[in-house]
DONUVEX-247642 format. One record per residue: x, y, z of N, C-alpha, C in turn; residue in three letters; residue number from 1. Coordinates in steps of 0.05 Angstrom, whole numbers, plus 32768, in hexadecimal, padded with zeros to 4 digits. Layout:
nx|ny|nz|cax|cay|caz|cx|cy|cz|code|pos
X|Y|Z|X|Y|Z|X|Y|Z|ALA|NUM
...
//
This chain:
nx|ny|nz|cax|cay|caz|cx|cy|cz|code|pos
8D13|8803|8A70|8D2C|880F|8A76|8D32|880E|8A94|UNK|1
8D4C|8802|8A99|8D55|880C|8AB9|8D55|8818|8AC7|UNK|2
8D50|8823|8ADF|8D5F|883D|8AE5|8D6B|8835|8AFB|UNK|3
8D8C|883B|8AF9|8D9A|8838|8B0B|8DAF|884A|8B18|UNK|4
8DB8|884A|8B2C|8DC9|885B|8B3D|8DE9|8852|8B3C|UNK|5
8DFF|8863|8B2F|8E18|8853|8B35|8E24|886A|8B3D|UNK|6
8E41|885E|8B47|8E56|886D|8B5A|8E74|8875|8B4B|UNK|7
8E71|885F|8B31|8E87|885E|8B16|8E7F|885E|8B02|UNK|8
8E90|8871|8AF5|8E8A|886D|8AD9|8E92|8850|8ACC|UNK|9
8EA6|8848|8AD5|8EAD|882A|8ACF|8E92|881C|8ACB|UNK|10
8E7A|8821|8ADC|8E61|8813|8ADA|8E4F|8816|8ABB|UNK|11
8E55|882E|8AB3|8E4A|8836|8A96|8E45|8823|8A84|UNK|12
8E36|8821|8A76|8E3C|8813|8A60|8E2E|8824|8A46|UNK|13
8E37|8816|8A2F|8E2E|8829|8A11|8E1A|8829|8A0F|UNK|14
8E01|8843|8A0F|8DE5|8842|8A0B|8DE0|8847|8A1F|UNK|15
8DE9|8849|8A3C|8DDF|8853|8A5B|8DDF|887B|8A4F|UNK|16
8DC3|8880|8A5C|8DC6|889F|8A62|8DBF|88AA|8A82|UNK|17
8DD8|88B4|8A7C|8DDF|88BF|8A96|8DC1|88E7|8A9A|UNK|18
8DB6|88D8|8AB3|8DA3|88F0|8AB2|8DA4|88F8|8ACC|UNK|19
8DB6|88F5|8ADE|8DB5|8907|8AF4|8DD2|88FE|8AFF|UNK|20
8DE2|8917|8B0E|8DF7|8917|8B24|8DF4|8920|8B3D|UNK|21
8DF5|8914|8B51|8DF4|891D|8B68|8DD8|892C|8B76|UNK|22
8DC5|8921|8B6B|8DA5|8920|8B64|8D9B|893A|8B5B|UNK|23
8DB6|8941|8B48|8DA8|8959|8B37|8DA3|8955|8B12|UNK|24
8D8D|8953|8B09|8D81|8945|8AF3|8D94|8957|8ADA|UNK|25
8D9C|8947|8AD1|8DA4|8960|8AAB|8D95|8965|8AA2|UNK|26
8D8C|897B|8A95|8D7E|8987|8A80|8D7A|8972|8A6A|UNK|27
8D8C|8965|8A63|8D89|894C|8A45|8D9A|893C|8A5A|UNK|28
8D93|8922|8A55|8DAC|890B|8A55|8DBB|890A|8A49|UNK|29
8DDA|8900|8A4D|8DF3|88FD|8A41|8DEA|88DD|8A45|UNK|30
8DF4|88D1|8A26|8DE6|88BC|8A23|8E0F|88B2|8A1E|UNK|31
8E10|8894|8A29|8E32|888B|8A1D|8E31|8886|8A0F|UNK|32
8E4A|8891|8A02|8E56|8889|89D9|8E66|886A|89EC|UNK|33
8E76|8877|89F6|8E96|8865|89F8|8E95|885F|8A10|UNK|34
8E8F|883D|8A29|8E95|8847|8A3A|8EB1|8846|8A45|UNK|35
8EB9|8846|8A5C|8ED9|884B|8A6E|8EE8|8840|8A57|UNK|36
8EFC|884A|8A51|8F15|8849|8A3F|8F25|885B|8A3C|UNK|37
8F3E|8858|8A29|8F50|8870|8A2D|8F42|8881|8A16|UNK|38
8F42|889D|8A22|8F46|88AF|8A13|8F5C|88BB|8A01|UNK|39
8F70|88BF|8A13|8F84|88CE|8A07|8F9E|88C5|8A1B|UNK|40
8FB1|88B4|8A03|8FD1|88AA|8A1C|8FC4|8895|8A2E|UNK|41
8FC7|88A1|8A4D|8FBB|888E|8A56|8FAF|8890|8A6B|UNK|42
8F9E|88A4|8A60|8F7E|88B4|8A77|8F69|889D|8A67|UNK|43
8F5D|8898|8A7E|8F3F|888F|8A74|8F24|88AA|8A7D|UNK|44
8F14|88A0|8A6F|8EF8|88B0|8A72|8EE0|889B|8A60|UNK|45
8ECE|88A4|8A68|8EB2|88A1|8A58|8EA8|88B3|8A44|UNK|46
8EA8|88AF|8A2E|8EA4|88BC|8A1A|8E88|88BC|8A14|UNK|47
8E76|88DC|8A0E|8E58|88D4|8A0A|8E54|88E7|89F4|UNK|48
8E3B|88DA|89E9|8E30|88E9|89D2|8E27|8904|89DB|UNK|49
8E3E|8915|89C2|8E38|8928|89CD|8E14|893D|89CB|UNK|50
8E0C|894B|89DC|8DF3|8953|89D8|8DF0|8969|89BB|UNK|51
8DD0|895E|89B6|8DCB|8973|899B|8DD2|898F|89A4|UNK|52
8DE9|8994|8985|8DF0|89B1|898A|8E0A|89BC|898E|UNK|53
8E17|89A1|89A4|8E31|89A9|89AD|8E40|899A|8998|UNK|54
8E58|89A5|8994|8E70|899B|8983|8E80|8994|8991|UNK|55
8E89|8992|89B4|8E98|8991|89BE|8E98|896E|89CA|UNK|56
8EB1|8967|89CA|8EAF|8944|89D8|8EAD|894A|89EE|UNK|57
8E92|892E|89F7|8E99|8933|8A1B|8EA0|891A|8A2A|UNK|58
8EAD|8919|8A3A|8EB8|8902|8A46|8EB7|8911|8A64|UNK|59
8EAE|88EF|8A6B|8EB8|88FA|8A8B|8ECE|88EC|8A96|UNK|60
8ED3|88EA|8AA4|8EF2|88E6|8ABA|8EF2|88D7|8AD0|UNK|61
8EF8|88C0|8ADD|8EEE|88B3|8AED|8EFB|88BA|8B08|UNK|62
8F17|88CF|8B05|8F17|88E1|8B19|8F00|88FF|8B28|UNK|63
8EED|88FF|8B12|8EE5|8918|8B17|8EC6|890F|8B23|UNK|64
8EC2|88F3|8B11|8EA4|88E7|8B18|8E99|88DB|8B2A|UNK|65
8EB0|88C7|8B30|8EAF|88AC|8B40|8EAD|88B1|8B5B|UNK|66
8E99|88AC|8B65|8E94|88AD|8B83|8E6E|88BA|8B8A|UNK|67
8E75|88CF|8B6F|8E5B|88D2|8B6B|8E43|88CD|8B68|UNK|68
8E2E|88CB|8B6E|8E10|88BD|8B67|8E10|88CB|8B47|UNK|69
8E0D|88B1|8B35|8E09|88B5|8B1C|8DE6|88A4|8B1C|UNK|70
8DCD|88B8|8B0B|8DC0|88A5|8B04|8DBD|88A5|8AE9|UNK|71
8DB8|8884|8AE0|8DAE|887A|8AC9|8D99|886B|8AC1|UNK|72
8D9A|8872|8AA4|8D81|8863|8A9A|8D96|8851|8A8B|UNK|73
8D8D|8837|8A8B|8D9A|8827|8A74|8D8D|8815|8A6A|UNK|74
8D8C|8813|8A56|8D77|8805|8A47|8D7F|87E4|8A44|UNK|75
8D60|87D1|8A47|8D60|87BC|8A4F|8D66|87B1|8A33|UNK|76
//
Protein backbone atom coordinates (compact mmCIF):
# COMPACT_ATOMS: atom_id res chain seq x y z
CA UNK A 1 0.00 0.00 0.00
CA UNK A 2 1.13 3.73 -0.61
CA UNK A 3 1.35 6.17 1.62
CA UNK A 4 0.96 9.44 0.31
CA UNK A 5 0.54 13.16 1.08
CA UNK A 6 -1.94 15.38 -1.07
CA UNK A 7 -3.07 19.03 -1.09
CA UNK A 8 -6.57 18.06 -3.29
CA UNK A 9 -9.09 16.16 -3.07
CA UNK A 10 -9.09 16.18 -6.91
CA UNK A 11 -5.95 13.82 -6.15
CA UNK A 12 -8.31 11.01 -4.50
CA UNK A 13 -9.00 8.21 -6.09
CA UNK A 14 -11.75 5.18 -5.28
CA UNK A 15 -10.27 2.81 -2.58
CA UNK A 16 -7.67 5.71 -1.18
CA UNK A 17 -8.24 6.01 2.75
CA UNK A 18 -7.88 9.05 3.98
CA UNK A 19 -6.09 8.65 7.64
CA UNK A 20 -4.81 11.88 8.68
CA UNK A 21 -5.50 15.96 8.21
CA UNK A 22 -3.20 18.35 8.98
CA UNK A 23 -1.02 15.68 10.87
CA UNK A 24 -3.83 14.78 13.06
CA UNK A 25 -4.60 10.85 12.59
CA UNK A 26 -8.62 9.73 12.54
CA UNK A 27 -9.75 7.41 14.82
CA UNK A 28 -10.92 4.95 11.61
CA UNK A 29 -10.08 5.94 8.06
CA UNK A 30 -12.63 7.39 5.73
CA UNK A 31 -11.93 5.14 2.93
CA UNK A 32 -13.47 6.85 -1.00
CA UNK A 33 -16.82 5.60 -2.33
CA UNK A 34 -16.97 8.35 -5.17
CA UNK A 35 -14.08 10.37 -6.04
CA UNK A 36 -14.43 14.52 -7.05
CA UNK A 37 -17.81 14.79 -8.79
CA UNK A 38 -21.01 16.53 -8.52
CA UNK A 39 -22.88 16.00 -5.67
CA UNK A 40 -25.80 17.94 -5.77
CA UNK A 41 -26.67 20.81 -8.93
CA UNK A 42 -23.43 21.86 -9.30
CA UNK A 43 -21.24 21.49 -6.08
CA UNK A 44 -18.69 18.88 -6.32
CA UNK A 45 -17.27 16.83 -3.24
CA UNK A 46 -15.74 13.42 -2.52
CA UNK A 47 -18.00 11.05 -1.38
CA UNK A 48 -16.75 8.28 1.25
CA UNK A 49 -17.88 5.19 2.76
CA UNK A 50 -19.55 5.98 5.31
CA UNK A 51 -18.00 4.63 8.85
CA UNK A 52 -19.54 1.50 10.74
CA UNK A 53 -22.50 2.79 12.55
CA UNK A 54 -23.08 6.08 10.97
CA UNK A 55 -26.14 6.49 8.64
CA UNK A 56 -25.12 9.83 7.67
CA UNK A 57 -23.36 10.65 3.93
CA UNK A 58 -20.07 12.12 4.12
CA UNK A 59 -18.53 14.10 1.50
CA UNK A 60 -16.00 16.47 1.62
CA UNK A 61 -15.74 19.88 -0.26
CA UNK A 62 -12.84 20.98 -2.12
CA UNK A 63 -13.50 24.40 -0.73
CA UNK A 64 -13.19 23.35 2.83
CA UNK A 65 -10.19 20.65 2.15
CA UNK A 66 -7.94 21.75 -0.46
CA UNK A 67 -4.86 23.30 0.59
CA UNK A 68 -4.68 21.00 3.37
CA UNK A 69 -2.13 18.13 4.11
CA UNK A 70 -4.32 15.13 3.43
CA UNK A 71 -2.64 11.70 4.20
CA UNK A 72 -3.26 8.49 2.35
CA UNK A 73 -3.01 5.03 2.03
CA UNK A 74 -3.83 3.83 -1.42
CA UNK A 75 -3.65 0.69 -2.43
CA UNK A 76 -1.20 -0.65 -5.08
Amino acid sequence: MAHLHIRKLSDLKEGDALIAVNGVKRARPLVVQDPLGVIVGEVQGVRFVPPEGSELEWVFYPNHMDGQDMEIERPE
